[in-house]
NUFIKE-165353 format. One line per 5 residues: their letters; for each residue y, x, z of C-alpha. Coordinates in nm, 4 decimals. Each point is the difference from the previous one (the first is absolute). Example, Ala and Ser with C-alpha at 12.3 -4.5 7.8 and 13.67 -1.06 7.14 Angstrom:
residues 2
AS = -0.4500,1.2300,0.7800; 0.3440,0.1370,-0.0660
This chain:
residues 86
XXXXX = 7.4776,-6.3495,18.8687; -0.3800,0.0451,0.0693; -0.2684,-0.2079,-0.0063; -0.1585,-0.1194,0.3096; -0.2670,-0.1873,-0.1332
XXXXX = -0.2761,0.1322,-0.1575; -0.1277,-0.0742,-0.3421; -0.2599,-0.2912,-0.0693; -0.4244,0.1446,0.0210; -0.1383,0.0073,-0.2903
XXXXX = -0.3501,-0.1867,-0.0259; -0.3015,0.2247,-0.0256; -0.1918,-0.0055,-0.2953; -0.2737,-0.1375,0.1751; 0.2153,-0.2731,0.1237
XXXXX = 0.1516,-0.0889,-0.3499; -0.3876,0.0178,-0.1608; -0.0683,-0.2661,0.2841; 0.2564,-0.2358,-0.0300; -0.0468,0.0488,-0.3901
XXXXX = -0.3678,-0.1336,0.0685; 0.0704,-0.2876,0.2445; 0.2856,-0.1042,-0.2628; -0.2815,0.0213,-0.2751; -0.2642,-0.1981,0.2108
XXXXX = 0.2690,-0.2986,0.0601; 0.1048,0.0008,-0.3626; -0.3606,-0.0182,-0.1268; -0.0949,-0.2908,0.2755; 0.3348,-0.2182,-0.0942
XXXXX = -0.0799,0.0205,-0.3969; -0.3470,-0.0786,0.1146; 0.1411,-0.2936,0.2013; 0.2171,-0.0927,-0.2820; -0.2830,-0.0665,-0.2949
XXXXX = -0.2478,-0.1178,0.2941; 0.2711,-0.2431,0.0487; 0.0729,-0.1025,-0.3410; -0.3343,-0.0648,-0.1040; -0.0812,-0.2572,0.3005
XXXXX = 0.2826,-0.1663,-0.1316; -0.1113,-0.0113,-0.3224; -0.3646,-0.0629,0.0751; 0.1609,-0.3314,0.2470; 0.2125,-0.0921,-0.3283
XXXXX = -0.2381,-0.0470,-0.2317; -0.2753,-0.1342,0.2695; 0.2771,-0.3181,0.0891; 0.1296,0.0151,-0.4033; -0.1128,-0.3078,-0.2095
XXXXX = -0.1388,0.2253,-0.2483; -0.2968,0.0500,0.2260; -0.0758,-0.3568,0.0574; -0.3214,-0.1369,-0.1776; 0.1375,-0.3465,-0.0993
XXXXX = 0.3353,-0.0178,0.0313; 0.1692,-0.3095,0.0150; 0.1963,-0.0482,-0.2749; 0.3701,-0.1220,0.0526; 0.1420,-0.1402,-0.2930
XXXXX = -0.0894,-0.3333,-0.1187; -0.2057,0.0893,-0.3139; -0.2444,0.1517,0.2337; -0.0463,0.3255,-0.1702; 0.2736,0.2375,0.1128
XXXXX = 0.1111,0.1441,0.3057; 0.3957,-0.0845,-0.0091; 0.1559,-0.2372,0.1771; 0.1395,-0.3377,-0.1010; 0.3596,0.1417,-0.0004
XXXXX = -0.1222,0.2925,-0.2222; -0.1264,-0.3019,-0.2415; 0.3147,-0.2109,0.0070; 0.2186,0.2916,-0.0820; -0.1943,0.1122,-0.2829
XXXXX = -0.0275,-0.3220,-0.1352; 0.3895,-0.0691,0.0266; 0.1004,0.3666,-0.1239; -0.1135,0.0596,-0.3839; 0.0183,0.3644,-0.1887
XXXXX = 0.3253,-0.1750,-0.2458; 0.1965,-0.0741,0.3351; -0.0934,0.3452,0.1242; 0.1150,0.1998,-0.3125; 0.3053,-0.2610,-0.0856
X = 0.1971,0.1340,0.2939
């Protein structure tokens, strides 16, 4: 039996060199995209993070740290002998 069909074209080369290049140029602008993106998340992260903030207010009830009172209570109930005894 014989074929009827014939065979698939082959791209020229100057077809393959520009679909190479158009593949390139998206590649290129979607890692450019990608650390463009990351970095105005970070930048937004630390700009709303307390870190930033000039006076803080501090949470727990001595005034001078930055945890909150449930932080405090467990620390206070859990000592390092309870912690290694189990």
């Amino acid at each position: 039996m014989t074929a009827t069909t014939t065979p698939p074209r082959r791209p020229s080369p100057g077809e393959r060199r520009a679909r190479r290049e158009r593949l390139a140029t998206w590649i290129t602008l979607s890692v450019v995209l990608v650390i463009c993106a990351a970095a105005g998340f970070g930048a937004c992260a630390m700009a709303l993070s307390w870190w930033v903030d000039e006076a803080p207010t501090p949470a727990a009830v001595d005034g001078m740290s930055a945890t909150g009172r449930v932080s405090v209570d467990a620390a206070g109930r859990i000592s390092l002998e309870d912690v290694f005894a189990r």
